[in-house]
N, C-alpha and C positions, 0 to 999 in steps of 0.2 A: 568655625571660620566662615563659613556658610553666610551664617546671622550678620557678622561683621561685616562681610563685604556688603550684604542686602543693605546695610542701616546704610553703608558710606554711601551706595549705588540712589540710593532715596533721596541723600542731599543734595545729586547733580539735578532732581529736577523729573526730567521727559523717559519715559518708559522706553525699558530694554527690553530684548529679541527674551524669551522663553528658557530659561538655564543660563541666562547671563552668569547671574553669584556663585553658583555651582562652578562654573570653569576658570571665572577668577580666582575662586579660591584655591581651585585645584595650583593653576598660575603660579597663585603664592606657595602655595604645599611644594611644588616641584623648585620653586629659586630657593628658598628655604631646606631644602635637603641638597637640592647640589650647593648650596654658599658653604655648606660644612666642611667638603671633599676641595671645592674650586671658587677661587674669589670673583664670582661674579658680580657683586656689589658692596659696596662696604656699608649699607642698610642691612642690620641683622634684625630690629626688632620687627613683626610683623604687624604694628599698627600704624607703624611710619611708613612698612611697604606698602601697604594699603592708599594710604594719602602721598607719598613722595611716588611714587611707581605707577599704580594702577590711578586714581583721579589725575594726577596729573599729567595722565595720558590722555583720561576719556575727557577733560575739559576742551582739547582740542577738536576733538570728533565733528560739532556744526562747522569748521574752518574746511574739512578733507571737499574736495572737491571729485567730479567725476567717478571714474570705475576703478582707474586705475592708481596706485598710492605706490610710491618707492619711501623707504624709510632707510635714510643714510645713517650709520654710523648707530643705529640699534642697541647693540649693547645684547645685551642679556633677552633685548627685543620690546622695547618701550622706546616709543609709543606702540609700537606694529603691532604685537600681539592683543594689547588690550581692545586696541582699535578695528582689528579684525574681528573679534568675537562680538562687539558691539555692533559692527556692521557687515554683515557676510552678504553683503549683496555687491562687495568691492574687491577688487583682487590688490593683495599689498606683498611689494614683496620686500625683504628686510634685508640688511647688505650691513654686513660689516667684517673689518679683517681679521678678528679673534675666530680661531677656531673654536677654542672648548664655548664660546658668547654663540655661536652658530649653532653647533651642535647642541644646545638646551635648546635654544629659539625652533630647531629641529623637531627634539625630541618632543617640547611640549606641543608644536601645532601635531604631530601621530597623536600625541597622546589625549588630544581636545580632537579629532579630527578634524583638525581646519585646513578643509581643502580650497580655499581662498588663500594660502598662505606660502611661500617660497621662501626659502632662506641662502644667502648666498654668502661666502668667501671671499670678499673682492674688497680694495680700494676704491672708493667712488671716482677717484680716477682712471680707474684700469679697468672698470667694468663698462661693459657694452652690452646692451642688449639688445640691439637694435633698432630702438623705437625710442620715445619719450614717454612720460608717465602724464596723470592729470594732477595729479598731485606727487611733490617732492617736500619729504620733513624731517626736519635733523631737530633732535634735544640736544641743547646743549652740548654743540659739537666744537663749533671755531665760529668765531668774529663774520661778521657779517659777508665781508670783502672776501675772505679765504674760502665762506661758503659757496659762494656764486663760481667762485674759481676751482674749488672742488667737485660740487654738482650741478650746476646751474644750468649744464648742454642739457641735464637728464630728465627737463622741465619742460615736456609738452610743446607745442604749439597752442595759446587759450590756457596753459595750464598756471599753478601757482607752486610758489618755495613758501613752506610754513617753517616760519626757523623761533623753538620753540625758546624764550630766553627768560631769564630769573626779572632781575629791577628793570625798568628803564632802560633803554641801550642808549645812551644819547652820546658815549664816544663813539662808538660802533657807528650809528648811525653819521654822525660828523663825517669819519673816515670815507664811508660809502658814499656820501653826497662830494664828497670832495674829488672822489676817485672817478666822480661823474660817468658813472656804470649806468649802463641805458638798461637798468632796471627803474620799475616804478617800487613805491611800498606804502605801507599804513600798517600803523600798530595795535592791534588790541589787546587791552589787559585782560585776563583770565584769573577768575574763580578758582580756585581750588580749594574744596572745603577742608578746614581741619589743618590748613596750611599755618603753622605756628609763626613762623619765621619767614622775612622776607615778601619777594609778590612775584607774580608769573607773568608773564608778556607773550605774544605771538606777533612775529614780522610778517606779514605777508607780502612779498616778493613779486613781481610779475613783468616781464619781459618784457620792454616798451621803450618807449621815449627816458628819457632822465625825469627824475622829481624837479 
């Protein structure tokens, strides 16, 4: 499993931290034994988790901004965990309302020891943490409008909303300009190698004036 993730890790390009492919793979090893017992994703095969999960987590990684990273609505912990492991010089913490999705996100940062990494039990509206993040990123969570409405307070000062999305958003984005939300954005498309089907987008979001 090891080899596999090194060949995908090869195609993004720019060199990773030292034991990258080893704890990705573990990554996979561990959502692949609990999908058995707990449906945490309905990807079973493990070369599609490799390219749908882990790459198209770490294509976003040049977007993450500053120290601090909130990742809404996580899931099973993608992007957050791939993204931590890729960069531990950032603290991310992952947030979503599934408990058994928390409890893996959990267990694997013990089990990687990724002490850059917090996992939390909360609606992104109900969670407060005092402070804002430098970075906020939801996969594929909701519509552009219901994002900013969900997490958008949780977005720093200087900071950015990376809202991670499949084709084009061009209703989403209609919607948002219409609703004349004094956010700014720009979109870029994203690579994801090995990507069969479809294409990747990232919104990036930023607190200002209106487009």
């Amino acid at each position: 499993m090891t080899k596999q993730v090194e060949a995908a890790l090869g195609r993004l390009g720019p060199a990773f931290p030292r034991g990258t492919a080893e704890k990705l793979a573990t990554l996979i090893d561990e959502l692949e034994k609990w999908n058995r017992k707990v449906n945490l994703t309905a990807i079973r095969d493990r070369n599609e988790m490799i390219t749908s999960h882990l790459l198209d987590s770490l294509v976003v990684a040049p977007l993450i901004e500053g120290d601090t990273v909130l990742d809404v609505g996580t899931g099973p912990g993608f992007p957050g965990l791939p993204l931590a492991i890729v960069q531990p010089e950032r603290r991310f913490t992952l947030l979503d309302s599934n408990l058994k999705k928390i409890m893996f996100v959990q267990h694997v940062a013990g089990l990687l020891g990724l002490e850059n990494v917090s996992a939390h039990r909360a609606r992104a509206e109900d969670y407060a943490p005092g402070h804002g993040f430098d970075t906020v990123i939801a996969r594929a969570l909701a519509a552009l409008p219901q994002l900013v409405e969900m997490a958008g307070h949780h977005v720093g000062e200087n900071g950015v909303f990376v809202a991670m999305k499949g084709r084009y958003p061009d209703e989403e984005l209609d919607d948002f300009e219409k609703q004349n939300l004094p956010w700014t954005h720009t979109v870029t498309e994203l690579d994801v190698p090995g990507l069969v089907q479809g294409s990747r987008h990232a919104v990036l979001l930023r607190p200002g004036s209106t487009t």
